[in-house]
C-alpha positions as CSV (number, residue, x, y, z in Angstrom):
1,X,107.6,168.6,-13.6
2,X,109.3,165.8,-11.2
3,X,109.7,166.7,-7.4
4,X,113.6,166.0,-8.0
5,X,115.6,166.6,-11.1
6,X,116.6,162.7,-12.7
7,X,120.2,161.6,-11.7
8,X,120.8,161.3,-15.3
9,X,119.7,163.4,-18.4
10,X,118.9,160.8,-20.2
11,X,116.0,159.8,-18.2
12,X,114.5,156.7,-20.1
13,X,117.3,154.5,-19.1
14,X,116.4,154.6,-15.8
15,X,115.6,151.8,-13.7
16,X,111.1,152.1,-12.8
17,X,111.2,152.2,-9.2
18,X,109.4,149.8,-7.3
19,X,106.1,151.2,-6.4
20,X,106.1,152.9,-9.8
21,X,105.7,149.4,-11.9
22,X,103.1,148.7,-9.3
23,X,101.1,151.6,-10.6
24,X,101.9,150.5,-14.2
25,X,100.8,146.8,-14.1
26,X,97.3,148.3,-12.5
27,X,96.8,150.4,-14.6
28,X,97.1,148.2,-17.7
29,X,95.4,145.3,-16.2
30,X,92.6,147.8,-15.1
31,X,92.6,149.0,-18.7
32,X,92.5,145.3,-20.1
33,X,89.6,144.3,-17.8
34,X,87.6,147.4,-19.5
35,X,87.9,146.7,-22.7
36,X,86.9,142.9,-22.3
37,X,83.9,144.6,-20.0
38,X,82.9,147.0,-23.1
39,X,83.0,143.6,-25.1
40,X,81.2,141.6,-23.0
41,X,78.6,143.9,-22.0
42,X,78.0,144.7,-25.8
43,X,77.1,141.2,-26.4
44,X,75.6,140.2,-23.0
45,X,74.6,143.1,-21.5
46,X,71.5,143.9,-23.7
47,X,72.6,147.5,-23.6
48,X,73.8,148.4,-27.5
49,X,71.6,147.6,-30.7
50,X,73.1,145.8,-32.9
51,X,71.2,147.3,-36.0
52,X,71.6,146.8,-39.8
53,X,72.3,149.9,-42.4
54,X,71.4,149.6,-45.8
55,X,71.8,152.8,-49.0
56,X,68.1,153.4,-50.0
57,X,67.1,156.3,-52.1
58,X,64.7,158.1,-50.3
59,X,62.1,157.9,-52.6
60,X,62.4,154.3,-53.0
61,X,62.1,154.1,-49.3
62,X,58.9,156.6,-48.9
63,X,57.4,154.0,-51.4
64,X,58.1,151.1,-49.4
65,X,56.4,153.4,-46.4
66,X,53.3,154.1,-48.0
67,X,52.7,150.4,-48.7
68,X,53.2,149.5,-45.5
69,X,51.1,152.0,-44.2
70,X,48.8,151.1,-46.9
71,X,48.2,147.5,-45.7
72,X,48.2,147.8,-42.4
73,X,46.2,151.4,-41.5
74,X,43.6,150.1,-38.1
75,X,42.3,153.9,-37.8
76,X,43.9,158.0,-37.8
77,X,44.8,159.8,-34.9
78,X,45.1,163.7,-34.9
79,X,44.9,163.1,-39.0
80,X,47.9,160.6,-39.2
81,X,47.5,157.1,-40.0
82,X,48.2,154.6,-36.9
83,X,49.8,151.4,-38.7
84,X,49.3,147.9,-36.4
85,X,51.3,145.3,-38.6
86,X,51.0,142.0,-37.2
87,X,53.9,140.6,-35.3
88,X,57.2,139.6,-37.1
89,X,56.8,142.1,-39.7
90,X,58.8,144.8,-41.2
91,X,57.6,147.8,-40.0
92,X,58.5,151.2,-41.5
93,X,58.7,154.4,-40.0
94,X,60.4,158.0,-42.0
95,X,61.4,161.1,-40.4
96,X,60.6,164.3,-42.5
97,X,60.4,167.8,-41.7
98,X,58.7,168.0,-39.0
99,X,57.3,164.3,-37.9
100,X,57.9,161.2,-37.8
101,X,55.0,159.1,-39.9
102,X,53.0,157.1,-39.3
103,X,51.7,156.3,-35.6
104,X,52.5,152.5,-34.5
105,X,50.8,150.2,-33.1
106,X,52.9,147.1,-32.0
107,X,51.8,144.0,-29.9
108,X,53.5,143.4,-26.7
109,X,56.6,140.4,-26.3
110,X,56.3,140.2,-30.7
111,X,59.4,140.9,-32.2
112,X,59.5,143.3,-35.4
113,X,62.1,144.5,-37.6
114,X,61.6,148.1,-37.4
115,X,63.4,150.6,-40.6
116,X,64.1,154.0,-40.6
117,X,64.9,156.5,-42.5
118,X,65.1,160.2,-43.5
119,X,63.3,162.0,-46.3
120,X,65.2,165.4,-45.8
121,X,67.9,166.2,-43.1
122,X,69.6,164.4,-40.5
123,X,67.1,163.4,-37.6
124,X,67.5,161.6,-34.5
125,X,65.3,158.5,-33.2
126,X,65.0,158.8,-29.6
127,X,62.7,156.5,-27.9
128,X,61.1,157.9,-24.8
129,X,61.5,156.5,-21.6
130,X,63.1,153.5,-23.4
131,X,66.0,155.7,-24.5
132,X,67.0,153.8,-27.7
133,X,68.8,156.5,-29.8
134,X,69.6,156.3,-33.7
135,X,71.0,158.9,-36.0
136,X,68.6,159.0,-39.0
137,X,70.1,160.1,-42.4
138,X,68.7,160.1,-45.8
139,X,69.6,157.8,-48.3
140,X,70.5,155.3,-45.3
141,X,68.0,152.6,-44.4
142,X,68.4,151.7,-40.5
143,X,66.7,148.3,-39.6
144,X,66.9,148.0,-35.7
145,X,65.1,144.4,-34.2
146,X,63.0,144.8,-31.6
147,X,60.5,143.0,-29.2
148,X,58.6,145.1,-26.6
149,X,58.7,144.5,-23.1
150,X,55.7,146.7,-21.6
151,X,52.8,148.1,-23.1
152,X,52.1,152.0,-23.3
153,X,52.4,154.8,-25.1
154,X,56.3,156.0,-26.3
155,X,57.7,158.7,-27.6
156,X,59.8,159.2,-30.7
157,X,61.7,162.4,-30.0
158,X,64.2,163.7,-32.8
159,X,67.2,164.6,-31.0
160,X,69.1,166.2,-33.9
161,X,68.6,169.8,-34.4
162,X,66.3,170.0,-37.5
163,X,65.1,173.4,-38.2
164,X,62.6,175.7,-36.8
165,X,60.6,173.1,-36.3
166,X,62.4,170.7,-34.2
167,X,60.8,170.9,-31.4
168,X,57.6,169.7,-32.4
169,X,58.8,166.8,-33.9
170,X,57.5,163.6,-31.8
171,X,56.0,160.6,-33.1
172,X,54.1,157.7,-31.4
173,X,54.6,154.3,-30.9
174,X,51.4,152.5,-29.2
175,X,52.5,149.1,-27.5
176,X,49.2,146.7,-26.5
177,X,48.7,143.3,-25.3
């Protein structure tokens, strides 16, 4: 509700005061200078992952796992298999009820093309403290590029509610020099 009442009923054909179309042209130039920010920032800013998504059955995709793992198996850790493929390879990783499998082991400043997928339900790829996030579903293959900047040990956190079993659901990824 306006302070004053309009002089006229028919408001729109008003003149914009002054100080009003001040406001306006702000406000849209403001608004214009975010988008080209969200643009820029997208492409420059290193901050979104520009992935790829591909349909994959999930069988067909737990096959292409299991080779993976297969091949490149170095040693087990708490009874899973830690994979260390060597640097610029695919690397596989599924999400299942409740883990992700296997254990990486990647080299530090290699680049790998990293896929994931979902064997059951909807999962979520959280990598701790790097926070990179993906929504895993089955039947979808995610392929996410990336080159690790500092060694350690990270988490992979599913941050989609699973089941009763959500909660233990964390993964590894090993980065070495």
């Amino acid at each position: 509700m306006a302070l004053t009442s309009p002089e006229s009923k028919i408001w729109w054909n008003e003149r914009i005061g002054r100080a009003e179309l001040v406001w306006i042209t702000i406000a849209f130039l403001w608004g214009v200078f975010m988008f080209s920010m969200m643009v820029w920032w997208h492409l420059e800013g290193n901050q979104n992952l520009s992935n790829e998504v591909y349909r994959i059955a999930p069988t067909k995709f737990e096959e292409k796992t299991e080779a993976f793992t297969e091949k490149y198996t170095v040693r087990e850790e708490a009874g899973m298999p830690v994979a260390k493929p060597e640097p610029g390879a695919e690397v596989y990783m599924l999400s299942r009820l409740w883990e992700w499998w296997p254990i990486l082991e990647l080299k530090k400043g290699q680049t790998y093309r990293l896929h994931l997928s979902s064997m059951d339900w909807q999962h979520g790829f959280s990598l701790q403290p790097v926070n990179i996030n993906i929504q895993v579903h089955p039947g979808l293959e995610h392929v996410v590029t990336l080159t690790p900047t500092q060694t350690g040990e990270f988490s992979v956190v599913c941050n989609e509610f699973c089941g009763v079993g959500h909660h233990t659901m964390v993964g590894r990824i090993h980065v070495v020099e």
